[in-house]
DRENPA-3360 file (N, C-alpha, C; in nm, 2 decimals, always signed):
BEGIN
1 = XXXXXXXX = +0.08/-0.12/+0.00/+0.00/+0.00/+0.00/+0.09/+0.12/+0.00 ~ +0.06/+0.23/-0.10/+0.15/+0.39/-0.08/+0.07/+0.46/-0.03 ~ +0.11/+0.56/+0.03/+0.04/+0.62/+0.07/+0.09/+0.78/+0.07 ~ +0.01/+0.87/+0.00/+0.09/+0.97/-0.05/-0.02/+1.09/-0.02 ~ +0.09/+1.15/+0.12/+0.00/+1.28/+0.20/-0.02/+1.39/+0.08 ~ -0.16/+1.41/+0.12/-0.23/+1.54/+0.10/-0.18/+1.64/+0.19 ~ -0.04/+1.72/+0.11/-0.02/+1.86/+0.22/-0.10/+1.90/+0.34 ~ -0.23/+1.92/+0.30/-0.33/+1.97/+0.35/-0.35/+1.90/+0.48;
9 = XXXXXXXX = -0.38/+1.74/+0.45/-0.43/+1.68/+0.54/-0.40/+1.65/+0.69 ~ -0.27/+1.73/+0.72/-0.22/+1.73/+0.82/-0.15/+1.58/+0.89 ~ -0.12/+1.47/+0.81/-0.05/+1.35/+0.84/+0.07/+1.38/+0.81 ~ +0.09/+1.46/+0.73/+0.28/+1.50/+0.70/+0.33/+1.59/+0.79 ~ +0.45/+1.52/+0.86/+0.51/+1.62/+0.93/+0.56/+1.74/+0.93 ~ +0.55/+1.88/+0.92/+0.57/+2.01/+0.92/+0.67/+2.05/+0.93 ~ +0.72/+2.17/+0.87/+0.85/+2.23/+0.93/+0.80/+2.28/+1.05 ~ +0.68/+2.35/+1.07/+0.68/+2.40/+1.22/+0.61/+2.29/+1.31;
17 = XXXXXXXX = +0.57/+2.15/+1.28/+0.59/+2.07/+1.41/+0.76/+2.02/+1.40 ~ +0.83/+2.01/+1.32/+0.92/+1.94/+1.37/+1.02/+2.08/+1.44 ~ +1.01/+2.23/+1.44/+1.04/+2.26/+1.53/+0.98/+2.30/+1.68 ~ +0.86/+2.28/+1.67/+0.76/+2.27/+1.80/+0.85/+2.12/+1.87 ~ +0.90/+1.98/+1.81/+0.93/+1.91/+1.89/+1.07/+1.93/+1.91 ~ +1.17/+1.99/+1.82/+1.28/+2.03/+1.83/+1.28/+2.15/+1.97 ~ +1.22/+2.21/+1.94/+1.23/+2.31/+2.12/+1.17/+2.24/+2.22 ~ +1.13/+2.10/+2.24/+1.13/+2.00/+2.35/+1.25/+1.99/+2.42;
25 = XXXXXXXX = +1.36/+1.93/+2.31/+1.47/+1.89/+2.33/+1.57/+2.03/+2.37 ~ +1.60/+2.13/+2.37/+1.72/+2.21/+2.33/+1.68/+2.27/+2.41 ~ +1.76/+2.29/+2.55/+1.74/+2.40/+2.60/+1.81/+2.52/+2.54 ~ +1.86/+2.53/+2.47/+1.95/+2.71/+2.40/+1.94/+2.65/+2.29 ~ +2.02/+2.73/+2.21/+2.06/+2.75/+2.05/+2.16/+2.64/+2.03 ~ +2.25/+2.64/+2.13/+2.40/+2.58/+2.13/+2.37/+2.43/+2.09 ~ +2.28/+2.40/+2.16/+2.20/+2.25/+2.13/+2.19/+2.20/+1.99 ~ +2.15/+2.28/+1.93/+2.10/+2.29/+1.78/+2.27/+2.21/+1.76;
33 = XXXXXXXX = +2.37/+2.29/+1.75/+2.50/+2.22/+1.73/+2.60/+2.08/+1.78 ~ +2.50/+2.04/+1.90/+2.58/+1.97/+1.99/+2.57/+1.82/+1.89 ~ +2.67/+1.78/+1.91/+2.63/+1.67/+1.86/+2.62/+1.50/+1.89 ~ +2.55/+1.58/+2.05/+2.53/+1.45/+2.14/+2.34/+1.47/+2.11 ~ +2.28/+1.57/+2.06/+2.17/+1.60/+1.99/+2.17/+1.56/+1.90 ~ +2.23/+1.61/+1.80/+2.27/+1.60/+1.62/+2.33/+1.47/+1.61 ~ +2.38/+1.32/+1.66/+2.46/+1.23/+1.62/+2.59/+1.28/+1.47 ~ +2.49/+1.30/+1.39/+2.54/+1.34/+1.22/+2.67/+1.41/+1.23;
41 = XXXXXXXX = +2.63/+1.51/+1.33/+2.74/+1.66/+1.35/+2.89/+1.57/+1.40 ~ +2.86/+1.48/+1.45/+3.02/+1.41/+1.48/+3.13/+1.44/+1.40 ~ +3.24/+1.47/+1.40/+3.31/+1.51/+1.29/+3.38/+1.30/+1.28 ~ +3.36/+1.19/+1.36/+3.40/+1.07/+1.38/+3.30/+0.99/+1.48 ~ +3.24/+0.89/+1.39/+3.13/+0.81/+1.47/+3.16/+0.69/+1.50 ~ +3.34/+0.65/+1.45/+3.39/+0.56/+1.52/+3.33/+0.53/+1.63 ~ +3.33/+0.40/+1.71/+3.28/+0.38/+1.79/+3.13/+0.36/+1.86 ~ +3.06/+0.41/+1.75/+2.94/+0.42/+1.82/+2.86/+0.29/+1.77;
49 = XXXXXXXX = +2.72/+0.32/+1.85/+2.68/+0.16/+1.85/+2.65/+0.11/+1.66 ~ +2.64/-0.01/+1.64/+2.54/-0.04/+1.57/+2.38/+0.01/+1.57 ~ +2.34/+0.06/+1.46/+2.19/+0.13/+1.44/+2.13/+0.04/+1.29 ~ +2.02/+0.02/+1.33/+1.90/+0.03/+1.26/+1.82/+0.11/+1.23 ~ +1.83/+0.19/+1.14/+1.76/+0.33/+1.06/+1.65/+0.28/+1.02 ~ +1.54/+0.33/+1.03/+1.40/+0.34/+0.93/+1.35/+0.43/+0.89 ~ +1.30/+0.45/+0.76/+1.34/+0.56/+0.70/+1.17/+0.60/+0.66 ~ +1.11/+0.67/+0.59/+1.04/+0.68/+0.50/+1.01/+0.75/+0.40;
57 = XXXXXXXX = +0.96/+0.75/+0.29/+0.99/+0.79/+0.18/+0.93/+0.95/+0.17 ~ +0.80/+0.93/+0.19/+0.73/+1.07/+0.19/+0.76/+1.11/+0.34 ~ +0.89/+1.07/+0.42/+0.93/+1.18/+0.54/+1.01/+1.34/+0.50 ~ +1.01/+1.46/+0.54/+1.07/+1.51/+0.54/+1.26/+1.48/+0.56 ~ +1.25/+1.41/+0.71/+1.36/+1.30/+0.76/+1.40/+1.26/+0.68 ~ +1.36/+1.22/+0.57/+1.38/+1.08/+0.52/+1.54/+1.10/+0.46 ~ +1.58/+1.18/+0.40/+1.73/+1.21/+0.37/+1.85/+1.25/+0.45 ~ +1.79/+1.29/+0.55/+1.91/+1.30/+0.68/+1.91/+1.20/+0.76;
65 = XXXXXXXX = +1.82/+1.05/+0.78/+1.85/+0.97/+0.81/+1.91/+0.83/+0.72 ~ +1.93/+0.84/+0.59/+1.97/+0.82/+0.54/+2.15/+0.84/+0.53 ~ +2.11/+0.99/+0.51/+2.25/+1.07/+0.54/+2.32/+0.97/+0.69 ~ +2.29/+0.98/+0.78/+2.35/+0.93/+0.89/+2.41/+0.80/+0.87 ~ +2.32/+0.74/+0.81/+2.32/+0.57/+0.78/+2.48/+0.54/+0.71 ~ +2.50/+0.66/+0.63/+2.62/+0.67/+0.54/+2.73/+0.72/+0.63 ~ +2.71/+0.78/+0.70/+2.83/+0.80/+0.75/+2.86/+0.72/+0.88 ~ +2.77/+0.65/+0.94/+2.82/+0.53/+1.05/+2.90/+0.43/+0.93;
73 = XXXXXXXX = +2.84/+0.45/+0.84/+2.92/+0.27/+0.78/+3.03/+0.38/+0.74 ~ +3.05/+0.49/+0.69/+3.19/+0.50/+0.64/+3.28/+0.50/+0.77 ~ +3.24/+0.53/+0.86/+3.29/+0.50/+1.00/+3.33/+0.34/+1.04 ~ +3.29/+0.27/+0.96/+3.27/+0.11/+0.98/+3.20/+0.07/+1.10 ~ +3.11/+0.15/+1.13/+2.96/+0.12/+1.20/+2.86/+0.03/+1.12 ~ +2.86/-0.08/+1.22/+2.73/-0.20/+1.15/+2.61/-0.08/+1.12 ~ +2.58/+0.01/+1.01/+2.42/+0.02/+1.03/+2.36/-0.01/+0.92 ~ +2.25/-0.05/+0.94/+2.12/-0.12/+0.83/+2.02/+0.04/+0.79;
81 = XXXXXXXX = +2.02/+0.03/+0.71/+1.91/+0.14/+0.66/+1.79/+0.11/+0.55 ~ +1.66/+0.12/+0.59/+1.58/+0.07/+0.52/+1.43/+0.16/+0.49 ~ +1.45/+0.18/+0.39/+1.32/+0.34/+0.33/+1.20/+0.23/+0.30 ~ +1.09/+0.30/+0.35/+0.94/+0.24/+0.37/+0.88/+0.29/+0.24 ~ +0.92/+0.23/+0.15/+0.82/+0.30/+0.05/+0.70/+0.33/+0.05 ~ +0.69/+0.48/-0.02/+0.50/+0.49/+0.00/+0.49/+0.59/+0.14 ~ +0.58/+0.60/+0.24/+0.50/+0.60/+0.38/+0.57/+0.72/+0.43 ~ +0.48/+0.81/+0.54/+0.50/+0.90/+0.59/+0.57/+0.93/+0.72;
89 = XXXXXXXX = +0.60/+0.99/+0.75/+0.66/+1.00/+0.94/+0.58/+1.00/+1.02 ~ +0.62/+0.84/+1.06/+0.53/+0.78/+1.20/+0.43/+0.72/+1.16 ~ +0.50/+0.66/+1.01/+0.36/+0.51/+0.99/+0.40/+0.38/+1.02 ~ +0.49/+0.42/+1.18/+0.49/+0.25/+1.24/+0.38/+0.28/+1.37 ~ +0.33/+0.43/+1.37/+0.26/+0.42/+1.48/+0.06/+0.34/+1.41 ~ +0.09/+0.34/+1.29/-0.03/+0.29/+1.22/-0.03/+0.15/+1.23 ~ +0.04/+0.08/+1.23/+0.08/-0.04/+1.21/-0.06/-0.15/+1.22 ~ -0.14/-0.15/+1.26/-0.23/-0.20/+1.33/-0.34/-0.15/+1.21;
97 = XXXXXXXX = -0.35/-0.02/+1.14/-0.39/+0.03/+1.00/-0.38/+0.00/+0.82 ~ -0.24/-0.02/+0.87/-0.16/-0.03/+0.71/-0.08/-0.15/+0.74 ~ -0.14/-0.30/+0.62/-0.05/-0.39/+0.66/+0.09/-0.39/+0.60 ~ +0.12/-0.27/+0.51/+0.29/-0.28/+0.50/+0.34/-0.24/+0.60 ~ +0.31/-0.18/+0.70/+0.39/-0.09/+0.81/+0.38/-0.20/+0.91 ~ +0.29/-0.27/+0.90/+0.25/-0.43/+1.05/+0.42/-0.51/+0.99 ~ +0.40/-0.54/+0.86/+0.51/-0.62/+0.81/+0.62/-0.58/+0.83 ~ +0.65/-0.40/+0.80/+0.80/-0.37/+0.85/+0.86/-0.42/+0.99;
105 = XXXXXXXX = +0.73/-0.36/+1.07/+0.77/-0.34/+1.20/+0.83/-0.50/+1.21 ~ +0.72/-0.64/+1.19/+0.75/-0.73/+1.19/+0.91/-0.79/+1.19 ~ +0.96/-0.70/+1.04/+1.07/-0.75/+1.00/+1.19/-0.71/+1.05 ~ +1.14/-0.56/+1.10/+1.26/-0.46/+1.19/+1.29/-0.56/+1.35 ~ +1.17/-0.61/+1.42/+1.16/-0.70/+1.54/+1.29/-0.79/+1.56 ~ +1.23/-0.88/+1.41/+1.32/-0.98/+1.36/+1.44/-0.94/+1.40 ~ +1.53/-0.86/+1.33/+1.62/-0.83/+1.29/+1.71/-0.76/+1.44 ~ +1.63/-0.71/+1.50/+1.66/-0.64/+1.60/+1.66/-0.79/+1.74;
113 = XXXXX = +1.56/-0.83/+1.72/+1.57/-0.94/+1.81/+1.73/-1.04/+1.79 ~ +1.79/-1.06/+1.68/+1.85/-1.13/+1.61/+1.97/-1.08/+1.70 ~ +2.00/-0.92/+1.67/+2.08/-0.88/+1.73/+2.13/-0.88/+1.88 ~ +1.99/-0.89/+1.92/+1.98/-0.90/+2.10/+2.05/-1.05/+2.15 ~ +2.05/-1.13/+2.05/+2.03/-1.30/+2.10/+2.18/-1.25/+2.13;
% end
């Protein structure tokens, strides 16, 4: 199933919600830079954990988490990155709606479980 927001409709994420949830996090400006905030901003991600990215296609997100995905592995970070085709930001909270998003989550479980064993 795609699923391809109507601007209008209010299911796509905004530039001014995602700074309404960005001033959750940040107490100052400085924040905006830190890059215990930003992960990306690291100038070296050496070291850091293994990630599982999920992505979506109609996210705003969708190319800076991608972006990240790239620079853990040039870092030689295990990370997996995988774009939801069709799907908007925060269509795993649908899941129970849209059975491609029940399936991802399903497959993301897997994979994540796998890692835990």
């Amino acid at each position: 199933m795609t699923i391809i927001p109507n601007p209008d409709s209010g299911f796509q994420i905004t530039k001014a919600s995602m700074l309404w949830f960005t001033q959750l996090y940040v107490a100052s400006t400085d924040d905006l830079l830190n890059p215990y905030f930003f992960p990306i901003l690291h100038d070296n991600l050496t070291g850091s954990p293994e990630a599982v990215i999920i992505t979506a296609e109609h996210d705003p997100l969708c190319n800076q988490g991608e972006m990240y995905a790239v620079a853990l592995q040039e870092s030689n970070v295990d990370a997996l990155c995988i774009q939801a085709e069709g799907m908007i930001h925060g269509f795993l909270n649908f899941s129970y709606l849209i059975p491609a998003a029940a399936t991802l989550a399903d497959m993301v479980w897997a994979i994540v479980g796998k890692k835990l064993r």
